[in-house]
C-alpha positions as CSV (number, residue, x, y, z in Angstrom):
1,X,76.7,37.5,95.5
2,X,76.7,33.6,94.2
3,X,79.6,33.3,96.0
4,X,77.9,34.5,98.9
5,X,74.5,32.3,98.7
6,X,76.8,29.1,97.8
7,X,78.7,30.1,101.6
8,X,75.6,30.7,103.3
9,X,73.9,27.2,102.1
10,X,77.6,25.5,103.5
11,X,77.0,27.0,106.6
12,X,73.4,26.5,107.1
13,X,73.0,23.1,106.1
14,X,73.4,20.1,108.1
15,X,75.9,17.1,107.0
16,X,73.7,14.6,105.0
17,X,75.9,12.0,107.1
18,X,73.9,13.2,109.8
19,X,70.6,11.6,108.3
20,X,72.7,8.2,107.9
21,X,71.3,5.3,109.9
22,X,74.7,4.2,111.0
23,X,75.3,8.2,112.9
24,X,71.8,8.0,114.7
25,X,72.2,4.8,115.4
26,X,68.8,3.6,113.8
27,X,68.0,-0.2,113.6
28,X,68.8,-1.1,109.8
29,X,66.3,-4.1,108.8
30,X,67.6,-4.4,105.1
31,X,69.8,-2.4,102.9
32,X,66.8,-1.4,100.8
33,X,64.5,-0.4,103.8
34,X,67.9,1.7,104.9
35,X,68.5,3.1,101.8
36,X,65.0,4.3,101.3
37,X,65.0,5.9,104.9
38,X,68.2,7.5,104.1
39,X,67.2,9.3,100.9
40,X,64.2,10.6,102.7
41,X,66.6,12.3,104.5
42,X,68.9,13.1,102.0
43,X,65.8,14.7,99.7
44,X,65.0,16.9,102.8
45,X,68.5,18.2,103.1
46,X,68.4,19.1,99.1
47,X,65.5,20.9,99.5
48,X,66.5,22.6,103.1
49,X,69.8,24.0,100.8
50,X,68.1,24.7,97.8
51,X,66.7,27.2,100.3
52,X,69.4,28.2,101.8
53,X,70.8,29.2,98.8
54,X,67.9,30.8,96.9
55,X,68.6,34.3,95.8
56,X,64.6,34.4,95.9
57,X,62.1,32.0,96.5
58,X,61.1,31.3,93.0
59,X,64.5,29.8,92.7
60,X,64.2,26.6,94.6
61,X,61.0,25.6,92.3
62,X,63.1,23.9,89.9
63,X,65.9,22.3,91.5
64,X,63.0,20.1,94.3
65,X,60.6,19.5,90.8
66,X,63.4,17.6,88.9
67,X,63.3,15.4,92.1
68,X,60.9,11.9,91.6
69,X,57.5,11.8,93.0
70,X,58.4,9.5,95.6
71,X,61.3,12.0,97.2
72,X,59.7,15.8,96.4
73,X,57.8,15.9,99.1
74,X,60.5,15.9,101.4
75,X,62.4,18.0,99.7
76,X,59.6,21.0,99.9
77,X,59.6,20.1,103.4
78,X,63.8,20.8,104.0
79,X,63.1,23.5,101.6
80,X,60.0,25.3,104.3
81,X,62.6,24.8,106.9
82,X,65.4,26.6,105.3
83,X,63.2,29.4,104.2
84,X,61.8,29.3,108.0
85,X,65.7,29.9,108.8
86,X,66.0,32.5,106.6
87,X,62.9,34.5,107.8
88,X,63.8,33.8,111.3
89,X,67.7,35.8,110.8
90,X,68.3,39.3,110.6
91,X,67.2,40.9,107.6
92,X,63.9,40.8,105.7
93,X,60.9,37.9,106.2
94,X,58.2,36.9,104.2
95,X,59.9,34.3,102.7
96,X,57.5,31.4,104.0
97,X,54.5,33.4,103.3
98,X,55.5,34.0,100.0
99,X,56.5,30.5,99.5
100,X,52.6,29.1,100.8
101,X,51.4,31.7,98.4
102,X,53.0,30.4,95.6
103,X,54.6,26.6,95.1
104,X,54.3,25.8,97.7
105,X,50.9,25.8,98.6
106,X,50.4,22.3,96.6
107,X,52.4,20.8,99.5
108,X,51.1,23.3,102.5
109,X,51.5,19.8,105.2
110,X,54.9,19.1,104.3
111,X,55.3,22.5,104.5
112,X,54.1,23.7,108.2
113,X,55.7,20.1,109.0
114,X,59.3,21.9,107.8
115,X,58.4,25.1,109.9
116,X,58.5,22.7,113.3
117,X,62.2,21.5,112.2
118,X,63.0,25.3,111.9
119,X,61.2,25.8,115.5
120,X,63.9,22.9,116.8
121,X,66.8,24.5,115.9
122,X,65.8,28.1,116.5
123,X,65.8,29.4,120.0
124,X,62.4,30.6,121.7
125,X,63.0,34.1,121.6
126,X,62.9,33.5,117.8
127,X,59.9,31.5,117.6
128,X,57.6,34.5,116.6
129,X,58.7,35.3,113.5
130,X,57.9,31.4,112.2
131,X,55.1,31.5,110.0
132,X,52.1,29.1,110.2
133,X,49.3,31.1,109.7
134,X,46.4,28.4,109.3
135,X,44.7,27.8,113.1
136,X,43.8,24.0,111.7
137,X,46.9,23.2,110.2
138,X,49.3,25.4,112.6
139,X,49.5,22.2,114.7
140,X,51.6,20.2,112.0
141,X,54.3,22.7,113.0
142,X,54.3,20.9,116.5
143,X,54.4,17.1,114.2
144,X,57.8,18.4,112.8
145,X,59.1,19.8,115.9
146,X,58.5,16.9,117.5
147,X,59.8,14.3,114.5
148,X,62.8,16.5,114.6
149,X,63.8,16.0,118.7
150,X,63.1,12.2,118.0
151,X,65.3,12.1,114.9
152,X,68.3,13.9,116.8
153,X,67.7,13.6,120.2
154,X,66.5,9.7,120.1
155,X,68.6,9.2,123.3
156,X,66.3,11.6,125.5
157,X,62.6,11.5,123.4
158,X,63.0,7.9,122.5
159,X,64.6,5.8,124.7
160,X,63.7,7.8,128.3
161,X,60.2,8.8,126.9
162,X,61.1,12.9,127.4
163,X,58.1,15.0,127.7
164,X,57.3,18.4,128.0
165,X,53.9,18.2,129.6
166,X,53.3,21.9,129.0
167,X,54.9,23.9,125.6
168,X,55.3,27.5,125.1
169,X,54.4,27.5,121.8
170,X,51.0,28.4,120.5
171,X,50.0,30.7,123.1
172,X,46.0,30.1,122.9
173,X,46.5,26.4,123.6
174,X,44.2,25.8,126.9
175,X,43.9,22.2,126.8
176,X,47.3,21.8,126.1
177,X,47.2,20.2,123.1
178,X,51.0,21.2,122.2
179,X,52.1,18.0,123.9
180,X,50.0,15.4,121.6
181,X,51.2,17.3,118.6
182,X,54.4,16.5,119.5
183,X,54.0,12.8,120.1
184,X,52.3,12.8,116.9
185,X,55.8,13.6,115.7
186,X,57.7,11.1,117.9
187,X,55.3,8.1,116.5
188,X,56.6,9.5,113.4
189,X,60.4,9.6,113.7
190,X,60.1,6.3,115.6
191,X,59.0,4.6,112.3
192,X,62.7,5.6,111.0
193,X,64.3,4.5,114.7
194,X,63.2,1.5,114.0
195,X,63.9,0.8,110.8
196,X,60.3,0.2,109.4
197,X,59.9,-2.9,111.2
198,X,56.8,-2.9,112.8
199,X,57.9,-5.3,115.8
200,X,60.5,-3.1,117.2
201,X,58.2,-0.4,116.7
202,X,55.2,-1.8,118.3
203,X,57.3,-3.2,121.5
204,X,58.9,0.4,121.5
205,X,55.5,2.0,121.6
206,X,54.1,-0.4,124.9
207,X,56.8,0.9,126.7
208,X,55.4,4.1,126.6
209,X,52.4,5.5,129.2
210,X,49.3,4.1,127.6
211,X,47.8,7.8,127.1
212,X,50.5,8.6,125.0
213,X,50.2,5.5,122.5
214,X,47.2,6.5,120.2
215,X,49.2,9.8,118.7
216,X,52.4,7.5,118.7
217,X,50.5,4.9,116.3
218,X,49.0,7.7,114.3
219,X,52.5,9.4,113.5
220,X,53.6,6.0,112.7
221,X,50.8,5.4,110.3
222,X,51.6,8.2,108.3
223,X,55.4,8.0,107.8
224,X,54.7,3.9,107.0
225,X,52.3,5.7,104.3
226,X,54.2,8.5,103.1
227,X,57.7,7.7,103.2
228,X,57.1,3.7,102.9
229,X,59.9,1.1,104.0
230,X,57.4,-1.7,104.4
231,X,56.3,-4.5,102.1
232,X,52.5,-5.5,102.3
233,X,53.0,-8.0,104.7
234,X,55.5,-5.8,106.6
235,X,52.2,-3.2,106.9
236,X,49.4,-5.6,107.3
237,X,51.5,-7.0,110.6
238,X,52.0,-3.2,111.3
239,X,48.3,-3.3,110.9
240,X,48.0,-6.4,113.1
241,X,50.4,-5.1,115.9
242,X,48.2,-1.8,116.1
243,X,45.6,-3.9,118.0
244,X,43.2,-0.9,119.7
245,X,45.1,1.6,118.2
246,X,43.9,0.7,114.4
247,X,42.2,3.7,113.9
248,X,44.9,6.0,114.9
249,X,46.9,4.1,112.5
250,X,44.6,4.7,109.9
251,X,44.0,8.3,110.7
252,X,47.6,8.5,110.4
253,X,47.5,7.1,106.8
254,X,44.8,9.0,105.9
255,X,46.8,12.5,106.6
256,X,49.6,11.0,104.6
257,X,47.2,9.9,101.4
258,X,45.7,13.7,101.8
259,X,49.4,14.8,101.4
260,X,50.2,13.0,98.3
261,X,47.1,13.7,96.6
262,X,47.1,17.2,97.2
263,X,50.8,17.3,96.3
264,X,50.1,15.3,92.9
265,X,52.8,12.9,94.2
266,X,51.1,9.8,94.5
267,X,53.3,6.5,94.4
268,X,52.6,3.1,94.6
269,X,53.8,2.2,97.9
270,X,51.2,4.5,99.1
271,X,48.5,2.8,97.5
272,X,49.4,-0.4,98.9
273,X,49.6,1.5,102.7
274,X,46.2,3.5,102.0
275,X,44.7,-0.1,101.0
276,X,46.3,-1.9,103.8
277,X,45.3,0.6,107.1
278,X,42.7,2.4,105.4
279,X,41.1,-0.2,104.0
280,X,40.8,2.9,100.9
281,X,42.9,3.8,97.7
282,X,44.6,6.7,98.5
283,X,42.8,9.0,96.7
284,X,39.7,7.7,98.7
285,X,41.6,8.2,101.9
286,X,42.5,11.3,101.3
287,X,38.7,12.3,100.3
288,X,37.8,11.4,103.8
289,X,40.6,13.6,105.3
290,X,39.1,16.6,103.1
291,X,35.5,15.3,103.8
292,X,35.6,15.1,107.3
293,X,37.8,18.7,107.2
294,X,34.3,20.7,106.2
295,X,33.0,22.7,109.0
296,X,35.7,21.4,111.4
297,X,35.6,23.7,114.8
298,X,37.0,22.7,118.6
299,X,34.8,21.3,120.6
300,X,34.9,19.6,124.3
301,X,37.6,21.3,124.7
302,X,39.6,20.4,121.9
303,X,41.0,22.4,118.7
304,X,39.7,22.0,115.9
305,X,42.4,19.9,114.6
306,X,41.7,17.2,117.1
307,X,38.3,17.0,116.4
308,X,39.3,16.9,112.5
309,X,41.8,13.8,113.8
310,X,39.1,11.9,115.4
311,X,36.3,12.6,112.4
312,X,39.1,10.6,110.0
313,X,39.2,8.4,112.7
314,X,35.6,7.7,113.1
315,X,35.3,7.3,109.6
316,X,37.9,4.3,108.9
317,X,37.4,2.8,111.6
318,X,34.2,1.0,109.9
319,X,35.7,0.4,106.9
320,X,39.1,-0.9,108.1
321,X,37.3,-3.5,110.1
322,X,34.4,-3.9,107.5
């Protein structure tokens, strides 16, 4: 049976050369900023085959908690995507479930972020037996999803500004609200197509339509927050570059301060980006995100997570320009 769980994590997880900037073809701005961006990616692979491999899902607890602060996250992210895999196969589910119930629950965002990159390499028919239970947080699946076709499909989501203006995928979504989900994802991804260099990334963002710019700058607020790659000047010209969009930015950082925090995996890059685009220590960011969060419901036509986007919003917006 090891035998048989060490075979099924070779076959189920990608090549960590495929999360190399030199195979997507990302810009590379310094070795460091590369090599950072690069063990994001390798973390999440770690965790997506401790996963794979997991006789049961207890056994991937140890293996992502020896991993540093900085790189854990990601690695309980890979790790919600393999189990995602897992439960979408033949054979009995409940992995995910059991995994939010237990340790995972700590890093619930990273983890419905890994059930999107499941969603991207699953086809449709399949989609119904991913778990994401939570109506509020259920949209972060759509976030990974779309940091995922960015990431590997840069060609098509990046550089020709692909779309899907409608998206199967929840069913209850009226407004359509699948779409800005995703972009929240592409803004995301583009911070590693780019390198982390908030020029490239803020002439990459004007070339897209103007209504889809404010979730672009929020995804890219939170991946400069959470998985870094900037120096303080690097993020207060991010900051500068931002222009209307500061308070997407923000909200963006924000979401990844409430991450960390919950997670217990605050760094010190993360300070610097919470203090920089929130205006906020981290842990004060991500009070706002759990302040703003109480009695959260749709309204004007948009879900409740929208409204819970532009509460964060509201709120830093003041202070970042105080």
């Amino acid at each position: 049976m090891r035998a048989w769980r060490r075979l099924r994590r070779r076959v189920l997880t990608p090549d960590i050369s495929q999360t190399t900037c030199a195979v997507r073809g990302f810009h590379v701005t310094d070795e460091a900023t590369r090599e950072r961006l690069e063990t994001v990616g390798g973390s999440f692979l770690a965790g997506f085959g401790e996963a794979a491999e997991a006789r049961v899902v207890a056994d991937v607890v140890a293996p992502l908690e020896r991993l540093a602060p900085t790189w854990r996250g990601f690695a309980y992210e890979g790790a919600a995507m393999g189990l995602s895999i897992r439960d979408a196969l033949p054979g009995r589910g409940g992995r995910v479930a059991e995994f939010l119930a237990g340790p995972g629950d700590p890093h619930v965002y990273m983890a419905y972020v890994g059930v999107g990159w499941a969603m991207a390499r699953l086809p449709r028919f399949l989609w119904s037996r991913l778990y994401a239970p939570d109506p509020l947080l259920r949209w972060l699946v759509l976030d990974g999803y779309g940091f995922h076709q960015a990431y590997f499909r840069t060609g098509s989501y990046i550089e020709q500004r692909y779309r899907e203006e409608t998206f199967p995928w929840p069913g209850d979504d009226p407004g359509r609200y699948a779409v800005r989900a995703i972009d929240q994802g592409v803004g995301r991804a583009s911070w590693f197509v780019v390198g982390a260099d908030p020029d490239r990334l803020a002439r990459l963002f004007a070339g897209f339509p103007e209504r889809r710019r404010a979730d672009l700058w929020a995804g890219a607020g939170l991946a400069a927050t959470y998985a870094g790659g900037a120096d303080e000047a690097g993020l207060e010209r991010l900051r500068e570059l931002s222009g209307s969009y500061r308070g997407d930015l923000a909200q963006g950082s924000a979401f990844a301060a409430g991450a960390r925090v919950r997670a217990g995996l605050t760094v010190p890059h993360n300070e610097v980006a919470t203090r920089v685009l929130c205006g906020l220590s981290t842990r004060d960011a991500s009070a706002v995100t759990d302040d703003t969060r109480i009695g959260v419901a749709p309204a004007n036509g948009f879900p409740a997570y929208e409204v819970w986007r532009q509460r964060i919003r509201n709120a830093l917006v003041p202070i970042r320009n105080s």
